[in-house]
C-alpha positions in Angstrom: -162.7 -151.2 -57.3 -163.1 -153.2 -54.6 -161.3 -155.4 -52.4 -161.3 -159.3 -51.7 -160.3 -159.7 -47.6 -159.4 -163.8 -48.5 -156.7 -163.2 -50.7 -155.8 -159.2 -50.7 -156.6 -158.8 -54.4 -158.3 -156.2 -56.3 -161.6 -156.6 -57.9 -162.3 -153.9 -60.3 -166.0 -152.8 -60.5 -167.7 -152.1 -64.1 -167.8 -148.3 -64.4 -171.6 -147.0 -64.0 -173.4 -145.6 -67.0 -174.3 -141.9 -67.8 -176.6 -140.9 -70.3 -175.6 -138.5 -72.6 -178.7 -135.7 -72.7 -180.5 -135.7 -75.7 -179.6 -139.6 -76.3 -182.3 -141.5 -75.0 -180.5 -141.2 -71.6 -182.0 -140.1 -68.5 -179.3 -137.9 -66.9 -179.7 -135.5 -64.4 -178.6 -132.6 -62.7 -174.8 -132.0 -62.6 -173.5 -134.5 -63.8 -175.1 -134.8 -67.6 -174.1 -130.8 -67.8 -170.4 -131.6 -67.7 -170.3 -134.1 -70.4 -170.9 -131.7 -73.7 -170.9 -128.3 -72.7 -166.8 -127.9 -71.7 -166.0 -128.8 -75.3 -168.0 -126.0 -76.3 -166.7 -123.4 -74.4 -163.0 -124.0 -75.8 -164.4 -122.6 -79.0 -163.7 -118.8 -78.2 -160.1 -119.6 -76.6 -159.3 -121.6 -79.8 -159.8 -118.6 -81.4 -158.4 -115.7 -79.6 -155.2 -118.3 -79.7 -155.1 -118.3 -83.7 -155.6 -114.7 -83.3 -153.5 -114.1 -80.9 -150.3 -116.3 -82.7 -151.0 -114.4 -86.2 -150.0 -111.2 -83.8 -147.2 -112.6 -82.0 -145.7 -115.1 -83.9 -141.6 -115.0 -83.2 -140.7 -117.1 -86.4 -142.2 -113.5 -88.5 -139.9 -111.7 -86.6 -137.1 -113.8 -87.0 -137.5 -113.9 -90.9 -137.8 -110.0 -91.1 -134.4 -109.0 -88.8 -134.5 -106.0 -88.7 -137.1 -104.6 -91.1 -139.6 -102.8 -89.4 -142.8 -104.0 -88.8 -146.7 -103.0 -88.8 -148.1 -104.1 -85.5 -151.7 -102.5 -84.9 -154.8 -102.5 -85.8 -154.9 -106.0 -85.8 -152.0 -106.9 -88.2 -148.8 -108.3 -87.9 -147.4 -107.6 -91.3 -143.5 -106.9 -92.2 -144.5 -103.8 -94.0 -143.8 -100.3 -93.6 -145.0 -96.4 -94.4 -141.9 -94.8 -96.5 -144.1 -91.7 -97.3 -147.8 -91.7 -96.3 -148.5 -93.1 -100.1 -145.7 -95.4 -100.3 -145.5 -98.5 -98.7 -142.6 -101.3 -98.7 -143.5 -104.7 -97.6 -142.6 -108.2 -98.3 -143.8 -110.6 -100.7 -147.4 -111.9 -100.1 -146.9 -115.3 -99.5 -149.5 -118.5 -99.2 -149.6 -121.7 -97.9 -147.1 -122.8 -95.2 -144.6 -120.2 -96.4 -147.9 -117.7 -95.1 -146.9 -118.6 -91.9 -143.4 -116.8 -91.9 -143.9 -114.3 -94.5 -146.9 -112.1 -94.9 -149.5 -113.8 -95.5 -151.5 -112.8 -98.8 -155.0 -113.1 -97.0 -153.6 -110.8 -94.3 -152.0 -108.5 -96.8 -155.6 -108.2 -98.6 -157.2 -107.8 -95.4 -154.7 -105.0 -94.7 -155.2 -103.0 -97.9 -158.7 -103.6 -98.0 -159.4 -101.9 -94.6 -156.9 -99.0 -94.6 -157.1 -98.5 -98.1 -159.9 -99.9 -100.3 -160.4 -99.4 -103.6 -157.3 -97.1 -103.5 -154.4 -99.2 -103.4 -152.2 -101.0 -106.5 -149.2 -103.3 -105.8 -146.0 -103.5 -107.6 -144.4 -107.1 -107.6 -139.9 -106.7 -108.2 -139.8 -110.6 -107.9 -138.5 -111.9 -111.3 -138.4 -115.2 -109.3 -142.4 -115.9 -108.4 -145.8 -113.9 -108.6 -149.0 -115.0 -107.0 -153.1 -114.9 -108.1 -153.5 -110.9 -108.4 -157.3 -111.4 -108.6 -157.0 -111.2 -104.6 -156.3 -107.8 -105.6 -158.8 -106.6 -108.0 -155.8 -107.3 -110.7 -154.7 -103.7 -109.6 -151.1 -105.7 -109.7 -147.9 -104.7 -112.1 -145.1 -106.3 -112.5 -141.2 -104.4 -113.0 -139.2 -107.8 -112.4 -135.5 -108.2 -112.2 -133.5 -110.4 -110.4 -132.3 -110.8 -106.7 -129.2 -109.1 -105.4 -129.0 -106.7 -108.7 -129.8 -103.4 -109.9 -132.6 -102.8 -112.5 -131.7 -101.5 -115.7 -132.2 -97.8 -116.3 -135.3 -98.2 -118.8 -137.5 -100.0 -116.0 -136.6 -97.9 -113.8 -138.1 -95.1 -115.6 -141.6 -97.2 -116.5 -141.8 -97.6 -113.1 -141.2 -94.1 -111.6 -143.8 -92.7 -114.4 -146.6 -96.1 -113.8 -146.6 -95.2 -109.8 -146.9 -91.2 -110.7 -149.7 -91.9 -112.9 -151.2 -93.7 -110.1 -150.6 -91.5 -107.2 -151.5 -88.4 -109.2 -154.8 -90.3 -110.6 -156.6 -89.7 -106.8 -155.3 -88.0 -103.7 -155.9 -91.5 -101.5 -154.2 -93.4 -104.1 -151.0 -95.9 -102.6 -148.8 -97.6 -104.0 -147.7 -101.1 -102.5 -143.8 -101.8 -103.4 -142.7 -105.6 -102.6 -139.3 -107.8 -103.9 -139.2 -110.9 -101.6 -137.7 -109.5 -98.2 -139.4 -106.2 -99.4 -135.9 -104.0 -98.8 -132.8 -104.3 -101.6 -134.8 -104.4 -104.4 -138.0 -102.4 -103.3 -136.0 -100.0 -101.8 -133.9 -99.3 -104.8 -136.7 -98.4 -106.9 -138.7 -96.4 -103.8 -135.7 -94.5 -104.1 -135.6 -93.6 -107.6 -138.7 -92.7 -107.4 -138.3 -90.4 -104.1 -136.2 -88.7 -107.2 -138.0 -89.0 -109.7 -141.1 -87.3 -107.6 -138.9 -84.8 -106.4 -139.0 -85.7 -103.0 -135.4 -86.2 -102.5 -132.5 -84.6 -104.1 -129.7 -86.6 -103.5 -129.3 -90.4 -103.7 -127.7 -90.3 -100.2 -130.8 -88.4 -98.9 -132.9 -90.9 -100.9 -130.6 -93.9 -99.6 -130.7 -92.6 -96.0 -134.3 -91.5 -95.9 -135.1 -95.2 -96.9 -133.0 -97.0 -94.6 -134.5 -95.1 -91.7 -138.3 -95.8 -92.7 -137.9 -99.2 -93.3 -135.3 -100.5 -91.2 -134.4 -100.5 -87.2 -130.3 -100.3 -88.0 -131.0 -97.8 -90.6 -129.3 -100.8 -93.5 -132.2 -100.4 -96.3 -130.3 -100.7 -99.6 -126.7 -102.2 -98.8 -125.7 -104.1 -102.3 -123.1 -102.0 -103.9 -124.4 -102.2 -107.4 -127.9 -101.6 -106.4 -126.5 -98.0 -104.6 -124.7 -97.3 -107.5 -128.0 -97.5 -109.6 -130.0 -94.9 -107.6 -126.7 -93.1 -108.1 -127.3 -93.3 -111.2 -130.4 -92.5 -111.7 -130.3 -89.4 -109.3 -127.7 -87.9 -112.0 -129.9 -88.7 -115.0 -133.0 -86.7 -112.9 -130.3 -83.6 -111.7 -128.8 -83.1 -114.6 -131.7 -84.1 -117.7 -129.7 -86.3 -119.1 -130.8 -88.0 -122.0 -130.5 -91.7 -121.5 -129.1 -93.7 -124.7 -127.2 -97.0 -124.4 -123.6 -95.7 -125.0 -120.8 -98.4 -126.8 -117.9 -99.0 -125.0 -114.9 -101.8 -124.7 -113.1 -103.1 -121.8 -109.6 -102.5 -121.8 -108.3 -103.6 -118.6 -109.1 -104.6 -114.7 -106.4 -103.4 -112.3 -106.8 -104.8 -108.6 -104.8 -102.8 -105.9 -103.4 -104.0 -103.5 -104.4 -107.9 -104.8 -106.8 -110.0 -102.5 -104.9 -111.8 -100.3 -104.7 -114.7 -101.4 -101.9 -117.7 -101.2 -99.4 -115.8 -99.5 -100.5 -112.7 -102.2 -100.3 -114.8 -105.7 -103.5 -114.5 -107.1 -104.2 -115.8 -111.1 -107.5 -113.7 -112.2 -110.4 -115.0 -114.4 -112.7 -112.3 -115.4 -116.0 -112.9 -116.9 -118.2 -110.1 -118.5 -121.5 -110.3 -119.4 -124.5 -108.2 -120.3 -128.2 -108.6 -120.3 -129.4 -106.7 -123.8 -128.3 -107.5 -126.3 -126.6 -111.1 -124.6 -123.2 -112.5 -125.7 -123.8 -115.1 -128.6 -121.0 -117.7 -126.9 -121.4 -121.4 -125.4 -122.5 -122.0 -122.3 -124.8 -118.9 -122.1 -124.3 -115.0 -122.1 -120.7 -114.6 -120.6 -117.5 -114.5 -121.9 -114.8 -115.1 -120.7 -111.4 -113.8 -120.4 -108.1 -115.0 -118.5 -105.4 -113.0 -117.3 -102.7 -113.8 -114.6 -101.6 -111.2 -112.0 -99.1 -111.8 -108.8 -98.4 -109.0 -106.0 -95.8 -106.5 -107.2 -96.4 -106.6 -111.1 -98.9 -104.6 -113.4 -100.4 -101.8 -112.7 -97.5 -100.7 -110.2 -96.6 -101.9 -107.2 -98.9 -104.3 -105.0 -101.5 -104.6 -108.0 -103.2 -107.3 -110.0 -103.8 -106.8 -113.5 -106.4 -108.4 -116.0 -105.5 -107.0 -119.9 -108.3 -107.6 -122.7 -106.6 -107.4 -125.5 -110.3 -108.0 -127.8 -113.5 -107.2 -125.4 -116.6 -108.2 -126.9 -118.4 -104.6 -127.5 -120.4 -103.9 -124.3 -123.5 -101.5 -124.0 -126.3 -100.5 -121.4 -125.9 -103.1 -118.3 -123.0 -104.7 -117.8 -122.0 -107.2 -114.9 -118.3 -107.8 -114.6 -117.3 -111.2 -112.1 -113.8 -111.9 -110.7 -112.9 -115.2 -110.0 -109.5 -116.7 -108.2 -108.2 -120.2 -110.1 -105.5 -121.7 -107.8 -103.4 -124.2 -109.6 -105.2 -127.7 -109.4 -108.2 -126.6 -107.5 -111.9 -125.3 -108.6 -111.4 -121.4 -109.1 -113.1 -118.9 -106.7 -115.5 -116.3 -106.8 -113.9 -113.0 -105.1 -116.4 -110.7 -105.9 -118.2 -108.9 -109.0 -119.8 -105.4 -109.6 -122.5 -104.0 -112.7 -122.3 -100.8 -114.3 -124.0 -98.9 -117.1 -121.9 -97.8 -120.1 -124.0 -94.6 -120.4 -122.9 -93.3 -117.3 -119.2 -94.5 -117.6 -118.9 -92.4 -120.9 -121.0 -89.2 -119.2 -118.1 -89.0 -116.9 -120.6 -90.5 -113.7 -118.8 -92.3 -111.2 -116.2 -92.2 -113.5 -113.3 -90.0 -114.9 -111.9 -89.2 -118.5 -108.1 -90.3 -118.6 -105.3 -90.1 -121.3 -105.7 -92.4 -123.7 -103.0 -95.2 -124.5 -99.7 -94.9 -126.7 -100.6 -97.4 -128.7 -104.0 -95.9 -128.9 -104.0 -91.9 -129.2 -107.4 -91.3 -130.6 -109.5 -93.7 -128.3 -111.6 -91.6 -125.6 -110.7 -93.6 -122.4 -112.2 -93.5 -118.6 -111.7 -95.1 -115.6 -113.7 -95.9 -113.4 -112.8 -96.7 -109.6 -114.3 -98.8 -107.1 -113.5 -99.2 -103.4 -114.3 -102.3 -101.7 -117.2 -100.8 -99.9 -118.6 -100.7 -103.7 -118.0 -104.1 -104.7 -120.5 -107.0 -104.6 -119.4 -109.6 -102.3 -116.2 -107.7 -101.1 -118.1 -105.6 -99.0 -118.9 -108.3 -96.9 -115.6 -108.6 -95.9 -115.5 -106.4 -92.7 -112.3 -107.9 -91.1 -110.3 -107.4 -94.0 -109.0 -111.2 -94.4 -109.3 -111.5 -97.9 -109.5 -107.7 -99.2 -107.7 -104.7 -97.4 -109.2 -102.0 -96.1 -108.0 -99.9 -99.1 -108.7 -102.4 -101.6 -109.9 -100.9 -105.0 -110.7 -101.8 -108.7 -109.9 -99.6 -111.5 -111.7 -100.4 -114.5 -109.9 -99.1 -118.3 -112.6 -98.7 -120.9 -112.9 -96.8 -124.3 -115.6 -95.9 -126.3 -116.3 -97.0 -129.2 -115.4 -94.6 -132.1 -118.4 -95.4 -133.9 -120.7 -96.0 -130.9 -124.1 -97.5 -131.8 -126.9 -96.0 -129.4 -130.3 -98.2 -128.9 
């Protein structure tokens, strides 16, 4: 660029030419090396990069909180050792959701290295499943849905598939994954800690989890799903024989009620079961209304819900209470599964007299706290539920109880 002196303006020069090397050009020295080669050498950076982002990408560690993670030998994976032949990890995702999840290339890279030709992965998700052929097909499925507990006959074909399996060859492992890889995988890691014999207890099961797979030591924290390893740690200790027991709601008592338009609460209960489902419109429930206000039913300060002609209920059972305020959409409060099996063997529940107008009915309650309850738990400050909230749930059993 240079300079006219007449009237001060700029004249811009045409730029001179290089020659590219290996163009026809004649380029020497220098300057032709500087053209090509720099774009070349950003190769190995590019890749240590990608490399070095699959290792520390934050998002990973955002979308795991506080489940611990496998960082070394090369893998960033939200996965974890619960024994040396159990592991826990989270679904094996693709695509873009690969990028915040584990990915399932990276999951196949891990198993393949630490444990090839020894490994078999057991998918919880009743939601999704992925192409198990990136895993020799060594894949089973035990699916049941988010946020709930099994039922007690897949939790046994489970226990006895990954026993078969771990007993089959000293190196076998055996891969356990839901979709965050902790409620559901680490209620049936837990029944099988019990099944195996590893744990005696479902709080030493419960605990033992929690501290493998979790920094805050939080592995299983939905009520129902506790109360299912509960379960099945009393059908292990005592030999029970499991057989889906008959029985009927009688009534829901709430003490004190949930606190709710200055304490008047109207209830609407809705029961529902999984096998054999409720032949009603609108799906498996049914429903039932009751109305309970603070001071009457049940004593003082209690809610009452009476079912005066329960559909028979048998196996799993989910019970949901809901809050319908006059003009308004009713509320969820909270809800809580049990099995009628246990209810009847006197687990988690106790034998009481049986009504006046009903001498010869075998009746049991069964209590809850709110620490127990699905969706109440979550309420820490006590706004809604006081800290000495419970549900008492009436049943009897069925005189001529049918067993499947």
């Amino acid at each position: 660029m240079g300079i006219c002196v007449s009237c001060r303006r700029r004249e811009r020069k045409a730029p001179e030419k290089r020659s590219v090397p290996g163009a026809g050009g004649t380029a020497k020295g220098p300057a032709a090396a500087e053209l090509l080669p720099r774009r070349v050498d950003h190769l190995p950076a590019m890749a240590n990069s990608i490399s070095n982002i699959k290792m520390t990408n934050p998002i990973k560690g955002i979308v795991s909180k506080r489940r611990k993670r496998y960082m070394k030998d090369g893998f960033n994976l939200d996965l974890a050792y619960i024994t040396d032949r159990l592991i826990a990890m989270g679904f094996p995702a693709e695509k873009l959701e690969g990028v915040y999840r584990n990915h399932i290339d990276e999951v196949c890279r891990f198993l393949e290295q630490m444990h090839k030709d020894h490994y078999k992965i057991y998918n919880l998700c009743a939601e999704r499943s992925y192409d198990s052929s990136k895993f020799h097909d060594r894949v089973e499925r035990y699916a049941f849905e988010d946020h709930t507990p099994p039922n007690i006959e897949l939790i046994q074909l489970f226990c006895e598939d990954v026993h078969n399996w771990l007993n089959a060859d000293p190196r076998n492992v055996a891969a356990v994954h839901c979709k965050a890889g902790k409620g559901r995988t680490g209620t049936m890691v837990c029944c099988y800690l019990l099944y195996s014999g590893q744990k005696a207890t479902a709080d030493e099961a419960l605990q033992f989890y929690g501290t493998k797979r979790t920094h805050d030591e939080k592995g299983v924290t939905i009520p129902s799903q506790r109360r299912y390893v509960e379960y099945y740690a009393a059908l292990v200790r005592s030999r029970l024989q499991y057989t889906a027991t008959k029985v009927y709601i009688r009534e829901l008592v709430m003490t004190p009620p949930p606190m709710l338009n200055g304490g008047q609460c109207t209830l609407e209960l809705t029961v529902s079961q999984a096998q054999p489902p409720f032949k009603v419109p609108g799906g498996c429930l049914e429903v039932r209304r009751g109305g309970g206000t603070g001071g009457t039913g049940g004593g003082a300060g209690a809610a009452r819900v009476s079912l005066a002609a329960c559909t028979p209920l048998r196996g799993d059972v989910r019970v949901d209470v809901h809050h319908k305020p006059k003009m308004m959409r009713k509320e969820k409060l909270f809800h809580f599964w049990f099995n009628t099996f246990f209810v009847a063997a006197g687990v988690g529940a106790v034998r009481i007299p049986s009504p006046p107008d009903s001498p010869n009915q075998e009746t049991f309650k069964l209590t809850l706290n709110k620490w127990q309850l699905d969706d109440a738990h979550k309420d820490k400050q006590h706004k809604i539920y006081s800290s000495d909230f419970k549900v008492m749930c009436n049943y009897y059993l069925a005189k001529c109880h049918q067993n499947i």
